[in-house]
N, C-alpha and C positions, 0 to 999 in steps of 0.2 A: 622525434624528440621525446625524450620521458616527460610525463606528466609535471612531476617535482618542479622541473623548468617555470613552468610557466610561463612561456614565452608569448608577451602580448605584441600581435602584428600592426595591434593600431597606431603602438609606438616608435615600428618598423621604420627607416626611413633606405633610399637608395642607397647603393654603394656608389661613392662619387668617384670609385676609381675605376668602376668596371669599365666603362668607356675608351681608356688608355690600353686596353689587350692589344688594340692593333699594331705595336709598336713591342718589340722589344725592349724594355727597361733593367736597370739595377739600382737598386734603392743602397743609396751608402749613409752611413750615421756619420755625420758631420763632428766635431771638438765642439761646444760650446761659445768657443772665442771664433771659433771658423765661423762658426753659423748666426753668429752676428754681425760680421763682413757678408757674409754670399747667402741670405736669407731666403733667394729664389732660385727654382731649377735651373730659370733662363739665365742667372748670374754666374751659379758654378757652373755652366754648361758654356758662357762665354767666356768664360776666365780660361778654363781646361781645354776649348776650341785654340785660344794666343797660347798656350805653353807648347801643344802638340804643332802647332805651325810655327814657332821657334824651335824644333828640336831638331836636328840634324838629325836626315831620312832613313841611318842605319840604326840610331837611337830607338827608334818610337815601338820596335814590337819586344826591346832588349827588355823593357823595364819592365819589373815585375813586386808584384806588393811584400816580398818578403827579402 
């Protein structure tokens, strides 16, 4: 790092996400109004687990974000 920086390591703290590498993720940006309903990953992750098990099984690989 350049000097200018001045990056103080005492202020340094862990990355509290590195621990999650093991796993494949995708980080998506919620609406504002969503993400006051589904606040936790385990929330959107359970709500989107019941839609894709309501979906009739030629449905689920058709859809696509655009």
């Amino acid at each position: 790092m350049r000097r200018e920086y001045k990056f103080d390591y005492d202020k340094a703290k862990p990355n509290r996400f590195a621990g999650r590498t093991d796993q494949q993720r995708t980080v998506v940006i919620l609406d504002p109004d969503i993400a006051e309903v589904f606040n936790t990953p385990e929330s959107v992750n359970n709500i989107l687990r019941a839609l894709i098990a309501a979906m009739p099984q030629g449905q689920r690989r058709k859809i696509s974000g655009k």
